[in-house]
C-alpha positions as CSV (number, residue, x, y, z in Angstrom):
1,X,115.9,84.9,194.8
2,X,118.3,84.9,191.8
3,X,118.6,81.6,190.0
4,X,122.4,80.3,190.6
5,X,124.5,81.0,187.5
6,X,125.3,77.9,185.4
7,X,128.3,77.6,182.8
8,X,127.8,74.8,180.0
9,X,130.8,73.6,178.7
10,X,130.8,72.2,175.3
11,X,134.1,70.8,173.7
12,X,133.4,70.2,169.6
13,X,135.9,68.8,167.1
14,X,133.7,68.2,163.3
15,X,130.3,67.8,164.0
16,X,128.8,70.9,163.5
17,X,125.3,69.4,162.7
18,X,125.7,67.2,166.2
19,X,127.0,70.3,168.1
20,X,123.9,72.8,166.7
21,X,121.6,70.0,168.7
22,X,123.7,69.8,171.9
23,X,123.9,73.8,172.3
24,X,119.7,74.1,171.2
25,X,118.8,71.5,174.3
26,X,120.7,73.9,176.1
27,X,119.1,77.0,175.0
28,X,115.8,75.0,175.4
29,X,116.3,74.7,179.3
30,X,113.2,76.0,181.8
31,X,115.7,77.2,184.0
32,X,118.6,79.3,181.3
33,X,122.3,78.4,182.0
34,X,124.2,81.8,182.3
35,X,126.6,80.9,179.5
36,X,127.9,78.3,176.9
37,X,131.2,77.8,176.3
38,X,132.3,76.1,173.2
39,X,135.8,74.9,172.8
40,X,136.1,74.0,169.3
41,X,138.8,71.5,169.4
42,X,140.7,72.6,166.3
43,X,138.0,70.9,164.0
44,X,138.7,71.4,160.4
45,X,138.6,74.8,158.6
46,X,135.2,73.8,156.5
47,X,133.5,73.4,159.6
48,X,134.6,76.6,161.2
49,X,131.9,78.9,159.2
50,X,129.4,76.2,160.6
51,X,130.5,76.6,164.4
52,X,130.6,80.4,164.3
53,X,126.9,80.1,162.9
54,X,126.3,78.4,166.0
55,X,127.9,80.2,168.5
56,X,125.7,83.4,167.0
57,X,122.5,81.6,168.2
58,X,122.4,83.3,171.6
59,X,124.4,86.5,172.9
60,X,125.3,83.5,176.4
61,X,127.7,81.6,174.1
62,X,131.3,82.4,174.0
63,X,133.4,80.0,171.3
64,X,137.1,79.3,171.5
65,X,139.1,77.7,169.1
66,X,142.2,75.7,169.4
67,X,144.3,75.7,166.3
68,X,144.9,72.1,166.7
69,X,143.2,69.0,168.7
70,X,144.3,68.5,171.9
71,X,142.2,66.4,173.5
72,X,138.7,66.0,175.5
73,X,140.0,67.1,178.7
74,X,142.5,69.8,177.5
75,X,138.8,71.7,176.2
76,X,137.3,70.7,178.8
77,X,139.9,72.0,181.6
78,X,140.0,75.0,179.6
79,X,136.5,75.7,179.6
80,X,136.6,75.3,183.3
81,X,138.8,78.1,183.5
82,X,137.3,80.2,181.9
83,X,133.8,79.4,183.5
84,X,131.9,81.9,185.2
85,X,129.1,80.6,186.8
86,X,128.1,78.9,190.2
87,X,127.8,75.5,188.3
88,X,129.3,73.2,185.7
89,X,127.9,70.9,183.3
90,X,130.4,69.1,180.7
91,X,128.4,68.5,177.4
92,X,129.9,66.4,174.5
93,X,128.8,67.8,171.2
94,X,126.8,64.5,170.4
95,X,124.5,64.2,173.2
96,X,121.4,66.2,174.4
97,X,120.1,67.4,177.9
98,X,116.4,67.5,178.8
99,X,114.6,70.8,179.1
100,X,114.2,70.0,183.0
101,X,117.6,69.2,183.8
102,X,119.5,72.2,185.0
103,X,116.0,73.8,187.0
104,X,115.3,69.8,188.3
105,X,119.2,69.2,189.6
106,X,119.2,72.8,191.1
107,X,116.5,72.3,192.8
108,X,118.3,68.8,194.4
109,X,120.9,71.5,195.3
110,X,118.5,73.9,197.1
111,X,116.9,71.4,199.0
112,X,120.8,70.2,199.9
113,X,123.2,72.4,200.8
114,X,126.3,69.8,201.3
115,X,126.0,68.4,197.9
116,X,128.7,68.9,195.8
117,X,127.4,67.0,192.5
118,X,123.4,66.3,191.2
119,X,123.8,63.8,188.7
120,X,120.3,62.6,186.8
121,X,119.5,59.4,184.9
122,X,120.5,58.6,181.3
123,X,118.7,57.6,178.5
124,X,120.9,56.4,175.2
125,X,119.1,56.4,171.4
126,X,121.0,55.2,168.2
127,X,121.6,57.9,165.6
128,X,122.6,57.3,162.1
129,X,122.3,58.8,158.9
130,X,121.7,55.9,156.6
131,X,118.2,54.9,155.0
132,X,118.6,51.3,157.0
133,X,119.5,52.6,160.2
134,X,118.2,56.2,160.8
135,X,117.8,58.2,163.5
136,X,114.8,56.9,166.2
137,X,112.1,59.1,167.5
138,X,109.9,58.5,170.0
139,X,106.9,60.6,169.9
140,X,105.5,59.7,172.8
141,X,107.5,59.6,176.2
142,X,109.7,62.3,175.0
143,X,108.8,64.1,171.8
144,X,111.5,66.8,172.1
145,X,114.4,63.9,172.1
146,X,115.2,62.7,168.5
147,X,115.6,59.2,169.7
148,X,114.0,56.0,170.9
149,X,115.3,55.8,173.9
150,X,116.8,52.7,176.2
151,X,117.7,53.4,180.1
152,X,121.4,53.0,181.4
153,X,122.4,51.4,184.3
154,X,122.4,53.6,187.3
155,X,123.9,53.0,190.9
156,X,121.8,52.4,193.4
157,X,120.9,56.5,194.9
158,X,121.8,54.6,198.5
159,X,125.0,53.0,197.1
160,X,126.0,56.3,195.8
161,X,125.5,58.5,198.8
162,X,127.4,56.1,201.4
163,X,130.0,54.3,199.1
164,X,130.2,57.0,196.5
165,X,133.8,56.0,195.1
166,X,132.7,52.3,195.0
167,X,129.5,53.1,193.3
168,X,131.0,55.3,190.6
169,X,133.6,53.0,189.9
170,X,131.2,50.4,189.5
171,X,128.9,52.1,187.2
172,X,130.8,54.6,186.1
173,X,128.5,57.9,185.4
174,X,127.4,59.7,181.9
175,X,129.4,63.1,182.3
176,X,126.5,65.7,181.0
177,X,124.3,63.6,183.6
178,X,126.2,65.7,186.6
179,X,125.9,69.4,187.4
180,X,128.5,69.9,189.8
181,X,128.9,72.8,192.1
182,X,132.2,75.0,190.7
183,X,133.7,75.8,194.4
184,X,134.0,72.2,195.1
185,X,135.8,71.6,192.3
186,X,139.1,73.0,193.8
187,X,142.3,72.4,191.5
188,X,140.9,68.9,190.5
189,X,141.1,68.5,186.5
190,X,140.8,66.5,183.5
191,X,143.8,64.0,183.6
192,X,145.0,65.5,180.1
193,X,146.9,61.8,179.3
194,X,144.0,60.1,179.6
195,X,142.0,59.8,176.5
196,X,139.3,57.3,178.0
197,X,137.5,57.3,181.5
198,X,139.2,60.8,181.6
199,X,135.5,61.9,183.2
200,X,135.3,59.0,185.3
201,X,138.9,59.7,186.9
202,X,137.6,63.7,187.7
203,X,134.4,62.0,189.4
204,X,136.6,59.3,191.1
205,X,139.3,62.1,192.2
206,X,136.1,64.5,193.6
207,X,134.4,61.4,195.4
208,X,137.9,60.3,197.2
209,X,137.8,63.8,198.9
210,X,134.7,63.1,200.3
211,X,132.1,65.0,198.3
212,X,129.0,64.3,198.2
213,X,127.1,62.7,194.9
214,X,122.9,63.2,194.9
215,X,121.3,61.2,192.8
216,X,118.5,62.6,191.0
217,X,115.7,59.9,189.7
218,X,114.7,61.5,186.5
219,X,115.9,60.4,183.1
220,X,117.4,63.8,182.2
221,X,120.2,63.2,180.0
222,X,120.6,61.3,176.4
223,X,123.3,59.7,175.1
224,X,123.6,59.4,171.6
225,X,124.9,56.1,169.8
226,X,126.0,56.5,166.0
227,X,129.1,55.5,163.9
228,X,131.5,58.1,165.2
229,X,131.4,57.0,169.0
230,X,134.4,57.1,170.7
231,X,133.9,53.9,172.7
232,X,133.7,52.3,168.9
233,X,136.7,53.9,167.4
234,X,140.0,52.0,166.8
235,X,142.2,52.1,170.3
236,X,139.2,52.8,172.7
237,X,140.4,49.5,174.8
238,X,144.0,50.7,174.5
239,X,142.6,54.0,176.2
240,X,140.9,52.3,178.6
241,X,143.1,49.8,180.0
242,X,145.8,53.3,180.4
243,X,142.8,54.1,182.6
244,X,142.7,51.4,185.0
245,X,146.2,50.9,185.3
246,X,146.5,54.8,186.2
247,X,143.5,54.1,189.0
248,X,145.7,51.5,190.1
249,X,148.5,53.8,190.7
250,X,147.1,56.6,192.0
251,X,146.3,56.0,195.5
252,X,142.4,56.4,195.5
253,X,141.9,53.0,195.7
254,X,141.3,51.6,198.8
255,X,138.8,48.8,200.0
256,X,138.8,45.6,198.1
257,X,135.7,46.1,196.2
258,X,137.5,49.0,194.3
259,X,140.7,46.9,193.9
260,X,138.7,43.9,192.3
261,X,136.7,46.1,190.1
262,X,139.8,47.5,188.6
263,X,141.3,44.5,187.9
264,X,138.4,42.9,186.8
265,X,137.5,45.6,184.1
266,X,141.4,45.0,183.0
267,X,141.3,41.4,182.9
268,X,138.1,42.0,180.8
269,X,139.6,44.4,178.3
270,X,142.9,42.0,177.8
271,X,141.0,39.2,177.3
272,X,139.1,40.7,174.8
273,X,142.9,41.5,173.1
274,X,144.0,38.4,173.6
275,X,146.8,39.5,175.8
276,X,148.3,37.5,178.0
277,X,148.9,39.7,180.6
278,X,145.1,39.4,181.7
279,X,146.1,36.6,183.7
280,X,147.6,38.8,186.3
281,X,144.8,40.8,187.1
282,X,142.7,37.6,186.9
283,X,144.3,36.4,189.6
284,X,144.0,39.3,191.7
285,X,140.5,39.6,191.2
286,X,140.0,35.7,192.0
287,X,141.5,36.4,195.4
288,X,137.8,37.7,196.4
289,X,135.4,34.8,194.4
290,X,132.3,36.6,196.5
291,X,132.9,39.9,194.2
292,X,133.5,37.9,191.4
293,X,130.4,36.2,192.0
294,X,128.4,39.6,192.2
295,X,130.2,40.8,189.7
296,X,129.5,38.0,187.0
297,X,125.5,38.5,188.0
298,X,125.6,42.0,187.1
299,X,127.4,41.2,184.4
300,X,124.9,39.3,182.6
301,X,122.0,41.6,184.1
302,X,119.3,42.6,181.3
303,X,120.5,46.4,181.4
304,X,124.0,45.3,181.1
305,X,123.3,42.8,178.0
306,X,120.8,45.0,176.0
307,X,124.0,47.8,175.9
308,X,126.5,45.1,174.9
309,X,123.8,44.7,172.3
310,X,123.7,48.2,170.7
311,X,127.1,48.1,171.0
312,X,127.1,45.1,168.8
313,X,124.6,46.4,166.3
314,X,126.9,49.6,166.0
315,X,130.0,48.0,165.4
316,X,128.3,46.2,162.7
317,X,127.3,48.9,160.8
318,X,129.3,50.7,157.8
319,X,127.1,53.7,158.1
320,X,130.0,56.8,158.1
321,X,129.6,59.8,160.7
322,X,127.4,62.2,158.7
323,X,127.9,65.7,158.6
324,X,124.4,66.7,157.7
325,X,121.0,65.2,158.0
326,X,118.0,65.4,155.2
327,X,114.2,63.8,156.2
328,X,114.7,61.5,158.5
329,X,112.5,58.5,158.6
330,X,111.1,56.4,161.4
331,X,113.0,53.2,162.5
332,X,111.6,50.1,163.4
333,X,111.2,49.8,167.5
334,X,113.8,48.4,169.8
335,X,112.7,44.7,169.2
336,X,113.3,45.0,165.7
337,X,117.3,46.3,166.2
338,X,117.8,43.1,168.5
339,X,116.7,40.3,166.4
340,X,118.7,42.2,163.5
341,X,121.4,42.3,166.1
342,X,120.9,38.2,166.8
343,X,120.9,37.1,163.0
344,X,124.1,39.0,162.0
């Protein structure tokens, strides 16, 4: 039986160094994707030279430039169209797949023929370039991930196969965690005005049409936290809160667990502004105290606390987005990184 054909996407905009480990844990896979496409982003002209170097690693991957940057979901959509194969899975140049993943999730597929998305769990590691805060490596649970490595909350796989929209909502999935079957994809995009939650939105838009999420239980997909991050980068909670209030409008939303949750993430976000108009959506969560109540207890769950954490130890740091990495020490373990996190 031939393997099905899977298409990597791979949008890239100046971090060649980031994107020649992205495309290698690609390369590196037991079961071979059919092709890469990258969709350089319109990164600078010194980086070009460095991306075509790439893009020569393997006769799979096809690179197309855009002569200016238009967006996450504008390369993405793009690469979608030009995507060949049976299956599609969205890398960001900054993160890393396991060598199982694709042969693992197609597996999931095999075994179910209705499924329309295999989404794995997610592992994030911290990744800078300084002396004081280098990259992590664990050389024992997985040597081939440059990265001590903390799980991410994941929905519940029974959540997620009866309440799918709920559950993603909720917890809101890492995009390179999902191989997603390309005939089930329709005309559904990349909301191209979005610049945050733009993968949740194509996830949420899938799910309200009834497709059907499998969750795999392996930690196949790594997340990597550095300096450059888009969730740390000045606007993010702008983006974000354009997110929400386009969920609001768009019809998908229709029990009142999905209604809370979307005013309860804005309320979040413009309290954290200072913005008076959190009051609103405040209210309207407060009209179901039980969710609020659930809500506020996952909240402050361990997972969700030890992320708030990195976060915090990120945003903290001055190290700048490297372009190239030299030796690369070890780092003190994850202990070590909260109490510096707790004294600053």
């Amino acid at each position: 039986m031939n393997t099905p054909a899977v298409s990597v996407i791979i949008p890239t905009f100046n971090r060649p160094a980031f994107l020649g480990e992205a495309v290698r844990s690609v390369l590196a896979q037991t079961s071979p994707a059919r092709e890469i496409i990258i969709v350089d982003n319109g990164s600078d002209r010194r980086f070009q030279p460095l991306i075509g170097d790439i893009a020569r690693l393997d006769n799979r991957i096809s690179l197309y430039t855009f002569s200016s940057n238009r967006g996450a979901s504008s390369a993405r959509n793009f690469g979608l169209e030009k995507a060949r194969g049976d299956y599609l899975l969205f890398l960001d140049d900054d993160d890393l797949l396991h060598p199982n993943m694709l042969r693992a999730s197609l597996e999931v597929f095999g075994r179910t023929p209705g499924a329309a998305i295999v989404t794995c769990l997610s592992r994030a590691f911290i990744d800078h370039s300084s002396p004081e805060s280098p990259m992590l490596f664990d050389r024992e649970e997985h040597s081939n991930v440059p990265g001590i490595t903390y799980p991410l909350n994941h929905p519940d796989y029974l959540k997620l196969e009866r309440v799918t929209f709920s559950a993603l909502l909720h917890h809101m999935l890492v995009i390179h965690s999902c191989l997603v079957r390309k005939e089930c994809v329709g005309d559904i995009r990349f909301p191209e005005d979005l610049r945050a939650g733009e993968d949740t939105y194509f996830w949420l838009r899938l799910a309200s049409q009834g497709r059907r999420i499998i969750l795999l239980r392996k930690f196949f997909a790594y997340v990597r936290f550095h300096s450059g991050s888009s969730r740390l980068g000045a606007g993010y909670d702008e983006a974000a809160i354009l997110f929400f209030l386009k969920l609001l409008s768009s019809g998908m939303l229709t029990g009142r667990h999905d209604y809370f949750l979307a005013h309860a993430h804005l309320a979040l976000k413009l309290l954290r502004m200072k913005r008076f108009g959190m009051l609103r959506h405040l209210l309207s969560a407060l009209r179901s105290p039980d969710l609020a109540l659930r809500y506020l207890w996952s909240y402050h769950s361990k997972g969700a606390r030890r992320m708030r954490l990195l976060y915090r130890f990120l945003e903290k740091s001055r190290n700048p987005l490297y372009e190239s990495k030299g030796d690369i020490p070890e780092l003190p373990d994850y202990e070590t990184i909260l109490e510096k996190v707790n004294t600053q």
